[in-house]
C-alpha positions as CSV (number, residue, x, y, z in Angstrom):
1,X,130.0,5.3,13.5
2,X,126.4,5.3,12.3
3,X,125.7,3.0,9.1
4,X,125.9,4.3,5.7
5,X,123.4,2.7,3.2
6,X,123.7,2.3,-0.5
7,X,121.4,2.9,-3.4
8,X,120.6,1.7,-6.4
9,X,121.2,3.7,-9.7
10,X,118.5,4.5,-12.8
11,X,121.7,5.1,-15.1
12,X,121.8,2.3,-17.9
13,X,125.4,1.8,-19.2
14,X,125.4,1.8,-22.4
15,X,126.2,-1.2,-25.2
16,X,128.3,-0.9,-27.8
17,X,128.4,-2.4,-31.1
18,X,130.1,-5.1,-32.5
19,X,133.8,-5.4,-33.3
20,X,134.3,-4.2,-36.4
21,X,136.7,-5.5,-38.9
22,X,139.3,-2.9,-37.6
23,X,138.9,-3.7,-34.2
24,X,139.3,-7.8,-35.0
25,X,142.3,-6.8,-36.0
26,X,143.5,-4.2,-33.7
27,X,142.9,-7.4,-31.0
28,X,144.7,-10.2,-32.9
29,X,147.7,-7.6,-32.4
30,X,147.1,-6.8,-28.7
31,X,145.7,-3.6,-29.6
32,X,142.8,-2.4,-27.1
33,X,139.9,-0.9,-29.3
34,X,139.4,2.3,-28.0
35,X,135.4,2.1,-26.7
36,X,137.5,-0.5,-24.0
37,X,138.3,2.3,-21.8
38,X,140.1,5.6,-21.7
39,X,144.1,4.7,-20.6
40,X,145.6,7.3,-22.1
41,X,147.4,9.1,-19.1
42,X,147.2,6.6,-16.7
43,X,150.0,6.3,-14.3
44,X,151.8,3.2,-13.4
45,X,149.6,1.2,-10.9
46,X,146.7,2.4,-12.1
47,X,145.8,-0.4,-14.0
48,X,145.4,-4.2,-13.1
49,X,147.6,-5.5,-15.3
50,X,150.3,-3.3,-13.7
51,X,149.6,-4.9,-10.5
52,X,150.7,-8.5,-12.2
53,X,154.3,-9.5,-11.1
54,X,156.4,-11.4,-13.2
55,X,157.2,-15.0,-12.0
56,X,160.8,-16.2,-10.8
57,X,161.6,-19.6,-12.5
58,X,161.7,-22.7,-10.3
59,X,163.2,-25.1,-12.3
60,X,164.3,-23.7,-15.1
61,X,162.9,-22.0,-18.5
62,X,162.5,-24.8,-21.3
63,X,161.6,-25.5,-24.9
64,X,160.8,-29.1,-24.5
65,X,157.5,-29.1,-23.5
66,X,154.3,-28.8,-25.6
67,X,152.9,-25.7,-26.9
68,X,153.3,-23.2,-29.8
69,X,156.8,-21.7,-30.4
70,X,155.1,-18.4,-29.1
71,X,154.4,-19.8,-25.6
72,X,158.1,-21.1,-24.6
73,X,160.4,-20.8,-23.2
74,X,158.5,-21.6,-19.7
75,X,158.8,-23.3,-16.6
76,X,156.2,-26.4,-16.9
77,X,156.3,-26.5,-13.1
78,X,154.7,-23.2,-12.1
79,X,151.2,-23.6,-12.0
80,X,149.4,-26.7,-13.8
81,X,149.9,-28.7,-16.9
82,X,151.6,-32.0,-18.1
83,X,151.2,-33.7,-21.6
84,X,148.4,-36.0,-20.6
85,X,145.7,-33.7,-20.0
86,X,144.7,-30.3,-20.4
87,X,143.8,-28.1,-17.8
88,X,141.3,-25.1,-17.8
89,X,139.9,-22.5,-15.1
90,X,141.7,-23.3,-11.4
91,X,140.2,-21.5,-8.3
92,X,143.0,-21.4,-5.6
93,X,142.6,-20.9,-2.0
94,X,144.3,-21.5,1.3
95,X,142.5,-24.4,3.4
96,X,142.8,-25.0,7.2
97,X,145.8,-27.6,6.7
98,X,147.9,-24.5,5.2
99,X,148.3,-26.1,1.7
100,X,146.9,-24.5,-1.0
101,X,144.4,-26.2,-2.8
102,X,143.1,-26.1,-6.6
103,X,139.9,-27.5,-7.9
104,X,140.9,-27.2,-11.9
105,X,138.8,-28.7,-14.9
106,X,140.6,-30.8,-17.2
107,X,140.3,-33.5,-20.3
108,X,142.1,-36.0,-21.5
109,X,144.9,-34.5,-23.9
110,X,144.4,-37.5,-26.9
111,X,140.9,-36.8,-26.4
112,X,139.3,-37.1,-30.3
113,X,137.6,-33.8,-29.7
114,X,140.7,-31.6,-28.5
115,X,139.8,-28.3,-27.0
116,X,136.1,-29.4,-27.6
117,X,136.0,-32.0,-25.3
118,X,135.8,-29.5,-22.2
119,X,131.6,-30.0,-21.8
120,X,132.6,-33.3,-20.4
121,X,135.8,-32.2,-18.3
122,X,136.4,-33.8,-15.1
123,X,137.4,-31.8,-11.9
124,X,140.6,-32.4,-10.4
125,X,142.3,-31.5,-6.8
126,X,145.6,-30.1,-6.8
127,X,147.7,-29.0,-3.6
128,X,150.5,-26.7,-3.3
129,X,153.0,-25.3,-0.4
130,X,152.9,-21.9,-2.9
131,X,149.6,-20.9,-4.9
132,X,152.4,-20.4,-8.1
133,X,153.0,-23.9,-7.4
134,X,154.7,-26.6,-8.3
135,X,151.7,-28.3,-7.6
136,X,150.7,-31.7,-7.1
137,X,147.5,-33.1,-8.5
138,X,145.7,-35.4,-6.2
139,X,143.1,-36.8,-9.1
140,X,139.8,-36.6,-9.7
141,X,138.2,-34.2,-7.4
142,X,134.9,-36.5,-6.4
143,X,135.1,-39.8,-9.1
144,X,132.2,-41.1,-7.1
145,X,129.6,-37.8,-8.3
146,X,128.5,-37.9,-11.8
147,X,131.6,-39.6,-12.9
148,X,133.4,-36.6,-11.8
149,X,133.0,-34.8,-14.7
150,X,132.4,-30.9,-14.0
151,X,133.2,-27.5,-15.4
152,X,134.3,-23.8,-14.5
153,X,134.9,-25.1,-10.1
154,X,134.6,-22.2,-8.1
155,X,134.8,-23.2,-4.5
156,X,134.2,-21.1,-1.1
157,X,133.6,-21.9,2.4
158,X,129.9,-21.7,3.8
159,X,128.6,-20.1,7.3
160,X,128.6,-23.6,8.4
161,X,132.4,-24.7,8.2
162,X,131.5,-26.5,4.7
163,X,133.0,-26.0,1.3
164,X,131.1,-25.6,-1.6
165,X,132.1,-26.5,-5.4
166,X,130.3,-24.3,-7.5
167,X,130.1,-25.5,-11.3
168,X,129.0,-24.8,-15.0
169,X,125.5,-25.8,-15.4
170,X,124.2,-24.4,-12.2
171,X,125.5,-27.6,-9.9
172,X,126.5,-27.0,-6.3
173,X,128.9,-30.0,-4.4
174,X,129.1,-29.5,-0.9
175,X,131.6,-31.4,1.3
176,X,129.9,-33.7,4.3
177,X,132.3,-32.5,6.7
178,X,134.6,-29.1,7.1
179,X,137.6,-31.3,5.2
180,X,138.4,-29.9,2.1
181,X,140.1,-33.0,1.0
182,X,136.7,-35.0,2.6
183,X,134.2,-36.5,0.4
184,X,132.0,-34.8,-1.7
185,X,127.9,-34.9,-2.1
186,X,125.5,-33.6,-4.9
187,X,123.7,-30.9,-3.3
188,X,121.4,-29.3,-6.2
189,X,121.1,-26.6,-8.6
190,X,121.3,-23.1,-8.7
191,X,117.9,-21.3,-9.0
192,X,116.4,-17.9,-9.1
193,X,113.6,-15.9,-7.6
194,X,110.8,-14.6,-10.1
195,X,109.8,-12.3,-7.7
196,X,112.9,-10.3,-8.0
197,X,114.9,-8.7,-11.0
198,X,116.0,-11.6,-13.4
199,X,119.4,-13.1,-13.0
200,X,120.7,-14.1,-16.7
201,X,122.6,-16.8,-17.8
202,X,122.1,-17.7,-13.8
203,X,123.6,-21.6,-14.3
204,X,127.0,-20.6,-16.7
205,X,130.2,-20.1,-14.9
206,X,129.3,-18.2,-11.9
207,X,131.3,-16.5,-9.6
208,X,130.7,-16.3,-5.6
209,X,131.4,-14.2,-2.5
210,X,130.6,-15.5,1.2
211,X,129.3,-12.2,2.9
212,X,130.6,-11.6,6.5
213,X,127.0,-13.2,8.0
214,X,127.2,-15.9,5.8
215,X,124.9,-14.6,3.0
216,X,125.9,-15.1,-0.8
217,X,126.2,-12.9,-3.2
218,X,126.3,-14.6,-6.9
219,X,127.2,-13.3,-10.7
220,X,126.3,-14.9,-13.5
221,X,128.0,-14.8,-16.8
222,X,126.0,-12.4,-18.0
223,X,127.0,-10.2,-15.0
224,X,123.7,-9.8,-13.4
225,X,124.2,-10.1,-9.4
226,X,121.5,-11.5,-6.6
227,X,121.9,-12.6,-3.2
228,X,121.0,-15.6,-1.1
229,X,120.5,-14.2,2.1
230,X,119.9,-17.4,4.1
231,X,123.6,-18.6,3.0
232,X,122.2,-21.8,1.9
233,X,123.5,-22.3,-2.0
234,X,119.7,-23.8,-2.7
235,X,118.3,-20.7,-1.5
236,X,116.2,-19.7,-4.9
237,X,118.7,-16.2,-5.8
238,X,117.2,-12.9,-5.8
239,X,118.6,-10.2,-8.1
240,X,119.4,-6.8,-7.6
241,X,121.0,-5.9,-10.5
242,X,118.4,-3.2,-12.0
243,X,121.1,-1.9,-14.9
244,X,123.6,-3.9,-16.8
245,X,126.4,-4.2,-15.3
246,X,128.7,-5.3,-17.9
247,X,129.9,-2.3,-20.4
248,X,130.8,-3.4,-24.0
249,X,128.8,-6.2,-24.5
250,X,129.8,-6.4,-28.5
251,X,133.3,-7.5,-27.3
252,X,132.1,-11.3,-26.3
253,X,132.3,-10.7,-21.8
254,X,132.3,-13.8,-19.9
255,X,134.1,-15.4,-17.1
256,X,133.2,-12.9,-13.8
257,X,135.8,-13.3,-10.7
258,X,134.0,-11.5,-8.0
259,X,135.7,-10.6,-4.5
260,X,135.4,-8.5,-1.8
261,X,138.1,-6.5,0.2
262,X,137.0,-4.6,3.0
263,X,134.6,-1.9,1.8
264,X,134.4,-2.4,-1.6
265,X,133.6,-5.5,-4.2
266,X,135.7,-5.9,-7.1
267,X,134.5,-7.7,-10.6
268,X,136.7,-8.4,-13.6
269,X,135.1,-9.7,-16.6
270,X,137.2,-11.6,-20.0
271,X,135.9,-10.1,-23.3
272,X,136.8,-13.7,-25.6
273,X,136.6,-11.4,-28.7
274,X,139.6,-9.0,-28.4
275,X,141.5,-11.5,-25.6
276,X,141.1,-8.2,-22.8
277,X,139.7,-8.0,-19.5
278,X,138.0,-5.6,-17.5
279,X,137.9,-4.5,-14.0
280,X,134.5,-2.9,-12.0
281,X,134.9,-1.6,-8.9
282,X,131.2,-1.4,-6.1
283,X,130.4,-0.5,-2.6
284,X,127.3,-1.8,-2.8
285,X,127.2,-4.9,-5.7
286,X,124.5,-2.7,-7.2
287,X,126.2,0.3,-8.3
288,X,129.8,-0.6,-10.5
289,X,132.0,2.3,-11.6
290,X,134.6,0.9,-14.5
291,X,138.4,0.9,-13.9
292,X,140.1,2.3,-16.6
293,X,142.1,0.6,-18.7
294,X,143.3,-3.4,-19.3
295,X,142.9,-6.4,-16.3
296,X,144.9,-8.5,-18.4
297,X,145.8,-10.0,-21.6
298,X,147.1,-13.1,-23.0
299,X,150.2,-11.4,-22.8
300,X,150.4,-12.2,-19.0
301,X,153.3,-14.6,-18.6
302,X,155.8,-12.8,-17.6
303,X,159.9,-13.9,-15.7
304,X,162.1,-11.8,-13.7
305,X,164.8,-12.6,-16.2
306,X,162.4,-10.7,-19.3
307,X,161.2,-13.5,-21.0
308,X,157.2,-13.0,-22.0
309,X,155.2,-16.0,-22.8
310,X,153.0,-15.0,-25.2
311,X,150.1,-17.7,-25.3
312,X,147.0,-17.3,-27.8
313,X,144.5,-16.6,-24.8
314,X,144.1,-16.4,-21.2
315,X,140.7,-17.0,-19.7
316,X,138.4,-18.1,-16.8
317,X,140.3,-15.5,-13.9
318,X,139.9,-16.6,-10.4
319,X,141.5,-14.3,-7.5
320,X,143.6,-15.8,-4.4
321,X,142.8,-13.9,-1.0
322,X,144.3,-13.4,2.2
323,X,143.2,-12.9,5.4
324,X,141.7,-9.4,5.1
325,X,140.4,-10.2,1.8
326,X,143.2,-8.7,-0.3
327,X,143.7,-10.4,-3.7
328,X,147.6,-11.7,-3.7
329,X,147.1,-14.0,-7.2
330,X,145.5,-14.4,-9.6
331,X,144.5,-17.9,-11.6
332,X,144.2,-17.9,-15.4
333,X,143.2,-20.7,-18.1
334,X,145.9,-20.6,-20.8
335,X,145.8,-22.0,-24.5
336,X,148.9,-21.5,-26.9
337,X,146.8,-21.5,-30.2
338,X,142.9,-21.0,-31.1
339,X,140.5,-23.5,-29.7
340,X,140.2,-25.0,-33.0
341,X,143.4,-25.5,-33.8
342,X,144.2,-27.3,-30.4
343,X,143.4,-31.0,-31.8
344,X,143.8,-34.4,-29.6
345,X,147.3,-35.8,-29.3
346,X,148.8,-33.1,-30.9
347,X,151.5,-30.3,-29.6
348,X,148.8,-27.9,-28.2
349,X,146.7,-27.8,-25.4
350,X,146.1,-26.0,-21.9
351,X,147.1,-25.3,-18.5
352,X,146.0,-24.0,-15.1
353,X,148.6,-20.9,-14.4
354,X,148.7,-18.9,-10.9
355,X,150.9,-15.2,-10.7
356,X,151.6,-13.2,-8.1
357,X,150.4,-9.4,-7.5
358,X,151.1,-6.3,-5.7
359,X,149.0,-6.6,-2.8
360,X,146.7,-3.7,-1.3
361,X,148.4,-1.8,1.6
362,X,146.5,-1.2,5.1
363,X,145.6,2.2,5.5
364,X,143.3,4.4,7.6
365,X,141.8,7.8,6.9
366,X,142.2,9.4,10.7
367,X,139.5,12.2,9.7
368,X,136.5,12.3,11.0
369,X,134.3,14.5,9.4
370,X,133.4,13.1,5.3
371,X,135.2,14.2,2.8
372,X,133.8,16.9,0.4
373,X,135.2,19.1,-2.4
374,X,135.5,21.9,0.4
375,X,138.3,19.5,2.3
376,X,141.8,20.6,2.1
377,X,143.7,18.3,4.5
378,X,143.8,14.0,4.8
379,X,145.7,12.3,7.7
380,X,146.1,8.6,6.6
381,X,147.7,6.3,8.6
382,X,149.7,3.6,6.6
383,X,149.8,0.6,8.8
384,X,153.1,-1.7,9.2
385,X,152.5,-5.3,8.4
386,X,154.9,-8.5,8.0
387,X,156.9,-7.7,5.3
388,X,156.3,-4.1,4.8
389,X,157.8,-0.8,7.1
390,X,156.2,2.1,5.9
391,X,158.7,4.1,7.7
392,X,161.3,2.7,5.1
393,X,159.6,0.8,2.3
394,X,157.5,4.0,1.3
395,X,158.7,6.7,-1.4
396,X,156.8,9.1,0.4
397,X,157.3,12.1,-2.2
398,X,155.6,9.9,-4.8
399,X,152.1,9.4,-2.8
400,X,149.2,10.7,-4.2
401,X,145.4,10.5,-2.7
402,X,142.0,11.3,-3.9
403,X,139.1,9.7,-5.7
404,X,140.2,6.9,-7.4
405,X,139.5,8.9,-11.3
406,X,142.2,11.2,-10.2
407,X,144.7,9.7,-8.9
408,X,144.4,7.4,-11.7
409,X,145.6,9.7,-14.1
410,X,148.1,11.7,-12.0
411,X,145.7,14.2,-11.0
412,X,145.2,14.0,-7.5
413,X,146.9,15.6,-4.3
414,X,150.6,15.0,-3.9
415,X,151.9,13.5,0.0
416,X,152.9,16.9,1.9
417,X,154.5,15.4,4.9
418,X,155.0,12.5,7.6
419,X,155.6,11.3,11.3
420,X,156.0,8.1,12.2
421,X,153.3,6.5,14.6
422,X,155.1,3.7,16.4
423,X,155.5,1.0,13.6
424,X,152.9,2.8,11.3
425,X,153.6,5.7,9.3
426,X,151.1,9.0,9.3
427,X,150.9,10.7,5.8
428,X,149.9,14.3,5.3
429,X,148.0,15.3,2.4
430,X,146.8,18.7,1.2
431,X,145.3,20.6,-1.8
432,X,142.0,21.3,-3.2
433,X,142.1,18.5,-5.5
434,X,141.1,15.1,-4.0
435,X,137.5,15.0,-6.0
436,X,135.5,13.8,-3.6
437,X,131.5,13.8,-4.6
438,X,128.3,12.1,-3.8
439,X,129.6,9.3,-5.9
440,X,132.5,8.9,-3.8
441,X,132.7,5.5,-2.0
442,X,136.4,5.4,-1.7
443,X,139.5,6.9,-1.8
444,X,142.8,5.6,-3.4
445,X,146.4,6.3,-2.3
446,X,149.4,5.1,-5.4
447,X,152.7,5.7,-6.0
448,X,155.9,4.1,-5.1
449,X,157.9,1.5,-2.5
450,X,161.4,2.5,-2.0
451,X,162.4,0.1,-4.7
452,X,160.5,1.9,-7.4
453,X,157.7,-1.3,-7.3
454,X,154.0,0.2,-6.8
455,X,152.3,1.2,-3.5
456,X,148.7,1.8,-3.8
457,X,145.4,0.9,-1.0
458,X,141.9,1.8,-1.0
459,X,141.5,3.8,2.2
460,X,137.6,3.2,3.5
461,X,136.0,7.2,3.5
462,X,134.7,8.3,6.7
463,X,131.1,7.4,8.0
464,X,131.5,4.6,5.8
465,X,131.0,1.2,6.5
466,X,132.4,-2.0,4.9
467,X,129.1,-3.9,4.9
468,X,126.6,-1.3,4.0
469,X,122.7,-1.1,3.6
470,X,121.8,-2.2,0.3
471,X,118.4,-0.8,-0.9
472,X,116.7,-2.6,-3.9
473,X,113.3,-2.3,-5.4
474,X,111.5,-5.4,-7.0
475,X,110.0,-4.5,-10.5
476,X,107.2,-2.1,-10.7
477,X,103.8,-3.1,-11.9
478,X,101.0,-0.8,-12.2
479,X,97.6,-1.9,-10.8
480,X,94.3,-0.2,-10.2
481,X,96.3,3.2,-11.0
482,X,99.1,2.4,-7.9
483,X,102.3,1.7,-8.8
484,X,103.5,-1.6,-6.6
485,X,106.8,-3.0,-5.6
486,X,108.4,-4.3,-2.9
487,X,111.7,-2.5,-1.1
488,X,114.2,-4.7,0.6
489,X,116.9,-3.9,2.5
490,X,119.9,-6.5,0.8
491,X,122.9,-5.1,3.7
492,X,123.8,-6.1,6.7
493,X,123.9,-2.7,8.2
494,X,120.1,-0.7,9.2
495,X,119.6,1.9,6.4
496,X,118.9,5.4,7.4
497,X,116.1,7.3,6.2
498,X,115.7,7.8,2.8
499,X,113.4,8.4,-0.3
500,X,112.3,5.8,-2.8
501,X,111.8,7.8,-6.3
502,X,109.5,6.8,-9.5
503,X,110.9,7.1,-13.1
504,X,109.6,6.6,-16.5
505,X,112.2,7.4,-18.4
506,X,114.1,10.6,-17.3
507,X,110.8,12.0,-15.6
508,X,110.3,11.8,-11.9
509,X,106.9,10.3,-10.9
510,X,106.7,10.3,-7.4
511,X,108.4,10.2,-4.7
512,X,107.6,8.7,-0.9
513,X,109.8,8.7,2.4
514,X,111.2,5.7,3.8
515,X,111.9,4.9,7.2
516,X,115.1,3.1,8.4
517,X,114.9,-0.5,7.5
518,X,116.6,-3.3,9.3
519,X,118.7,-6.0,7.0
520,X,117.0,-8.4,4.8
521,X,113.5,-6.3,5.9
522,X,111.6,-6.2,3.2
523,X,108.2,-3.0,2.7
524,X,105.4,-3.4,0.3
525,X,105.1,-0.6,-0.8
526,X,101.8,0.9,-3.4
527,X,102.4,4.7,-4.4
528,X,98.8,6.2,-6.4
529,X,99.6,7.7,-9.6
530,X,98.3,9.6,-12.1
531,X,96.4,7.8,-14.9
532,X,98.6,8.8,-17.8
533,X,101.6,7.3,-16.4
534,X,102.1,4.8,-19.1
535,X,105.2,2.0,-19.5
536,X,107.7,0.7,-17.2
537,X,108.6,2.4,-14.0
538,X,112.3,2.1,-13.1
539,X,112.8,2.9,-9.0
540,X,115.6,4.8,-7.5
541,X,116.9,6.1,-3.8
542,X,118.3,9.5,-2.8
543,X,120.1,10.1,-1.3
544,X,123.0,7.3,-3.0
545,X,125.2,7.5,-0.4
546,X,124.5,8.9,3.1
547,X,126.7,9.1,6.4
548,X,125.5,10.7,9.7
């Protein structure tokens, strides 16, 4: 399979205005303000939120615990809180000792301040046999750095064995040995490249993934991406966001959880205002395409039994992986009441919470030519794994496949037929109605398990790759009547030939040839231009996606 590269796009999303007074209200009742995305006719599993199972009690639902009426009855020991502190933004993950460990923020409860009193949280270490818990906090995470205090932990593994603890503020920990529960040392700060495209907000709350070679990719808050592509977290962080990637900035986004499964990256952003989130989907980290729809809400809280928690807000998400990258959790901050209104040694305050998801089934498309609108037949091989038979634990008549804005809404083709394939179940579908285009980087398979629960995967397309090319241009300047930039190659894969393209505005300047470029290559590149080209010169690549 020859290596498919990816592009990056001209097309600004657009912003939207403010809330208005309607909408405030429409959000302190749960309602989503309909600029948020279009869910009207989305089928079940569509959604993120639909993917959110509801937890089964360990020790029982109760009332005595802290909290607003509205957010018991609960079980205190699934996830993390207790009455003498309060916990905010966890980051979960499974260590080499097969515990699961959480670095968490957290304050003193009494603290004079209340919620307020979060800039100078410390960072704890929790473990855990199951990431819903109960868990068991350790204490402070690294007493010994900075008087432990630290905000917003996100921590990942490095190329070299060692973890790294992320923070608000920009400040990296790394651990001295490959021991999670080792000690800790101040590495640095997070900093930026000026020779690149600018990386907002670059030190508040971001969010990491640890490429296959090693190389980081990093969001901000503001949701502008850049890679380090040495792997070292000091490396200054070059960006490659040249749109914004975050739609309806008027709501209040914050808090990105970035992650990667297989051949695409997933980003889900909290919008404070109306208590939603969001979900992006990429191929590429350059190019995002919105998931319709809600992530989550506070609403989020749910038991097996029906009872719903219904906390004030739930904030700072963090996703739990497996092996092949799937998300199986997800960690949310919860508060019962407003900020404000959460006061020191009073009845309110905040925990760490953890809840299971539907997890992505294995799948393979067996064609091998790409799909186009002129295909009429998919072979997909769903592939057994522990805990799943596809040859029993499949509703088969309930399958649907095509681009993911079809199946979505119902719209897609319906599963024509199957044969089992040892343990691993083939699936027949065909039609004329898949969808597939030239901004197709992924297909999508939902319906149903046997049980009625949801069965959806994100088939990789063929010619595809799951670590693609990634073409970005610097910022143009004009100089001596040439327009300059520089072209790197961001992916781990060579890119194929291609054509680097001039805008200003919608009009197409030039346009040059490109010849393959190996990963992290980088071409100077100086294009003459007329003299009454005037302003700033956006870049683009055609083809966006290509396959041999």
């Amino acid at each position: 399979m020859n290596p498919h590269f990816i592009v990056t796009s001209i097309a600004a999303v657009a912003l939207l205005a403010p809330l208005s007074a309607s909408e405030e209200k429409a959000s302190s009742s749960n309602q989503l303000p309909s600029h948020i995305g279009n869910s009207e006719g989305l089928v079940n599993g569509a959604e993120f939120q639909d993917l959110i199972l509801p937890l089964t009690s360990k020790n029982g639902l109760r009332n005595d615990v802290w909290g607003a009426d509205t957010s018991k009855p609960r079980d205190p020991s699934l996830g993390i809180e207790d009455a003498e502190w309060s916990y905010w933004g966890g980051n979960v993950f499974l260590a080499d000792d097969g515990k699961y460990h959480c670095f968490v923020a957290r304050w003193p409860e009494n603290s004079k301040k209340g919620h307020w009193q979060w800039p100078r949280s410390e960072v704890a270490h929790a473990v855990a046999d199951d990431p819903v818990g109960p868990w068991t906090v350790l204490g402070t995470a690294y007493p010994y750095l900075r008087d432990g205090l630290g905000h917003n932990p996100e921590v990942h593994r490095l190329k070299d064995g060692r973890y790294a603890l992320w923070l608000n503020k920009g400040l990296i920990h790394v651990t001295e040995g490959t021991d999670v529960n080792g000690k800790w040392e101040d590495l640095g700060t997070i900093s930026s490249s000026p020779n690149w495209h600018r990386v907002r907000r670059i030190q508040a709350n971001p969010s990491i993934v640890i490429r296959q070679d090693g190389s980081i990719l990093f969001c901000s808050r503001a949701g502008d991406l850049g890679i380090a592509s040495s792997g070292d977290p000091l490396q200054a962080i070059e960006g490659i966001s040249v749109t914004d990637t975050i739609p309806f900035r008027g709501c209040g986004p914050e808090d990105p959880a970035i992650w990667k499964t297989g051949h695409q990256y997933h980003l889900m952003f909290n919008y404070w205002q109306i208590r939603t989130a969001i979900k992006l989907r990429s191929h590429d980290g350059v190019n995002w395409q919105l998931d319709p729809g809600i992530a989550y809400t506070q609403q989020i809280e749910r038991y097996t039994d029906g009872t719903l928690v219904d906390w004030y807000k739930a904030e700072r998400p963090k996703i739990v992986q497996d092996a092949h990258g799937r998300a199986t959790h997800l960690s949310v901050a919860m508060i019962d009441v407003k900020k404000d209104a959460d006061l020191g040694s009073d009845n309110h305050s905040s925990k760490h919470l953890t809840l299971p998801l539907v997890v992505e089934g294995l799948c393979e498309i067996l064609n091998q030519d790409r799909l186009t609108p002129e295909t009429n037949e998919v072979k997909i091989k769903l592939i057994a794994e522990d805990g799943f038979n596809p040859l029993t634990d499949v509703d088969i008549k309930s399958l649907q496949f095509g681009d993911p804005k079809l199946v979505d809404y119902g719209k897609a083709v319906q599963a024509l037929s199957s044969a089992a394939d040892g343990a691993d179940l083939i699936v027949t579908f065909k039609g004329t109605n898949f969808g597939f285009t030239e901004d197709s980087f992924t297909g999508k398979i939902l319906g149903k398990r046997s049980d009625g629960s949801v069965y959806f995967a994100y088939p990789r397309l063929p010619g595809f790759v799951d670590d693609p090319a990634v073409l970005v241009a610097a910022p143009i300047s004009i100089v001596d009547g040439k327009a300059v930039t520089t072209v790197k190659n961001f992916g781990l894969t060579t890119s194929n030939p291609s054509k680097l393209r001039l805008h200003l505005g919608d009009q197409l300047v030039k346009e040059i040839q490109l010849d393959p470029m190996q990963p992290y290559e980088e071409k100077k590149i100086n294009i003459q231009i007329d003299d009454n080209v005037k302003g700033t010169l956006s870049a683009s690549f055609y083809p966006k996606y290509q396959t041999h």
